[in-house]
C-alpha angles and dihedrals in degrees: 000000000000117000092244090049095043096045087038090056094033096049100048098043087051086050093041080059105039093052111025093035111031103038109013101041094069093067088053083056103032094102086056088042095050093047096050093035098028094224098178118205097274090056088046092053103059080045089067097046097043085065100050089052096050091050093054089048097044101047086050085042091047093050092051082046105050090046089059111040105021130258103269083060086049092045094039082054097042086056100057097039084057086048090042090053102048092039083059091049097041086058108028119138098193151018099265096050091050098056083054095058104043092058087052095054097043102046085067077076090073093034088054100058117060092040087064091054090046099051082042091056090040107036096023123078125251096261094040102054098084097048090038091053087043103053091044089057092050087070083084092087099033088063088048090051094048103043086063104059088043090046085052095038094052101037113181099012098095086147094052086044092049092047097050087054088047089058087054106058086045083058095044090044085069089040091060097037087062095034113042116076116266117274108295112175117128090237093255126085116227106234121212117354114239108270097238135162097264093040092052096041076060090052089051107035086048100042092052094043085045085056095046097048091065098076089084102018090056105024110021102100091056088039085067098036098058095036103041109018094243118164130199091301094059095044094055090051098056080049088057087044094053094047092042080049100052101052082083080076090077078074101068110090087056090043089056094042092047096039111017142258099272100043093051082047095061103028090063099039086056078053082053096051095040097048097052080053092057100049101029093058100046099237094170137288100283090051104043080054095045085042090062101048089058080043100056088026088055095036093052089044101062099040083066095048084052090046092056089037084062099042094051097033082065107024099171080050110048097152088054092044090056086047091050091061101039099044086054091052095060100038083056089051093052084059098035095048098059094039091058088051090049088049096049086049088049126031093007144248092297095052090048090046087055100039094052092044089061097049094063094055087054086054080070093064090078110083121218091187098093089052089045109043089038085047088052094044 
């Protein structure tokens, strides 16, 4: 098996676990959890935050990391951390112990990441790296699409379900460890990137898309809900759709080569848009479904553009390229998630739809061309 195949397939299924098992699953358990455990929605709460913050931790530790000691050591680690957290949760015997858990297992997500982009720019030729980086962050929504069907299929043994992905990442954290390049890292860590004008158009472009993602991350559930009457069922469908969605993500890196950076850019960013219109307003089943699909298919996406706009931004620093991106993301979904709850308060759902709308077309002002083309030079 060729280096680019063998990182590509290890690297997506690590991600597919990291993300759709280890932090994403728990939401899709959490009414079996609370009823055995009794979380309560405080608890639940700091649950929820804890998370956030791990990940953001994680994802700036991973690229220092990852600069000092190589990417197969970070994704070794990412893996059993993932293993660690879901072992914890299989076998909690109380609340406390759970949240704890639950942090652990979802901060792999940012540990995953910026390795990947580390062992594509050292082991992946030149014309395959794009593509390569593209379709392993595109493992995001496998893992999504997969965690629904088990959660369904194994009703009522969360802590079965918890063990066996544990088990997993055990399995992909040998998998990494054979098919990702020797430790690399030049035994210091970086510190902070230039702020360049590449580097800071990134900032911008990724914390504005992250804000105006959260309009159905965030609040989708509760957008269907109060426009269209959907309980937990329907809910869980327009999930499915936004996973399904996102595995068009794995395209990215070919979009991008074939069309160019900024045109992707923008094209995705108007699906964006468009998506977060379809389902905020409550146009009817088959649209709101139809609506999350263009969702999952445009934020993957453009993780992945970002992912390549960093990478490229910093090319002697991919993993802190990819961190750049990410981080920026997050930190655009911890505004933009209390400012779409303000706005529903306020001036109503139909005043937040539009507004955010609207935020993600002025992500497309800020212009990857100069980072790509200098990059390719």
């Amino acid at each position: 098996m060729s280096p680019t195949l063998r990182i590509g397939v290890t690297g997506f299924a690590l991600i597919a676990v990291c993300y759709g098992f280890a932090r994403f699953a728990f939401g899709l358990f959490l009414p079996q959890i609370d009823g055995e455990l009794g979380l309560g929605p405080s608890l639940g709460g700091v649950i929820s935050g804890g998370s956030f913050a791990g990940y953001c931790i994680a994802i700036v530790a991973s690229a220092i990391l990852t600069e000092r000691f190589g990417a197969r050591a970070v994704a070794v680690g990412a893996a059993l951390v993932a293993a660690i957290g879901m072992a914890g949760i299989a076998i909690a015997p109380s609340p406390l112990i759970l949240a704890i858990a639950v942090v652990v297992a979802g901060s792999s997500t940012g540990l995953a990441s910026p390795p990947m982009a580390a062992a594509v720019a050292a082991a992946v030729s030149k014309g395959w790296q794009d593509l390569t980086n593209t379709v392993i962050n595109s493992g995001v929504s496998a893992g999504v699409v997969l965690s629904g069907p088990i959660a369904l299929a194994i009703t009522g043994q969360w802590r079965l379900a918890f063990g066996a992905f544990a088990a997993v990442a055990l399995v992909l954290a040998i998998a990494a460890a054979i098919s990702f390049p020797a430790a690399s890292g030049n035994g210091r860590a970086g510190g902070l990137p230039p702020m360049t004008g590449p580097v800071l158009r990134l900032i911008s472009a990724s914390f504005l898309m992250g804000v105006a993602s959260t309009a159905l991350w965030s609040f989708g559930g509760q957008l269907v809900s109060s426009q269209l009457g959907w309980g937990p069922t329907g809910t869980g469908l327009l999930w499915m759709c936004i996973g399904t969605g996102g595995v068009a993500g794995a395209l990215a890196g070919a979009l991008v080569s074939r069309f160019g950076h900024d045109r992707v850019h923008w094209a995705f960013l108007g699906l964006i848009a468009i998506s977060i219109l379809l389902v905020g307003f409550g146009l009817g089943p088959v649209p709101t479904l139809v609506g999350g699909v263009i969702f999952g298919a445009g934020y993957v996406m453009l993780t992945g553009v970002y992912l390549i706009w960093g990478t490229h931004a910093l090319p002697d620093r991919p993993a802190t390229g990819l961190m750049v991106g990410f981080l920026t993301i997050a930190v655009g979904q911890t505004v933009g998630a209390p400012l779409f709850g303000f706005l529903m308060a306020g001036p109503g759902v139909g005043s937040a739809v539009i507004c955010f709308a609207v935020v993600a077309l002025i992500a497309g002002a800020f212009r990857a061309k100069c980072a790509v083309e200098s990059a390719v030079a």
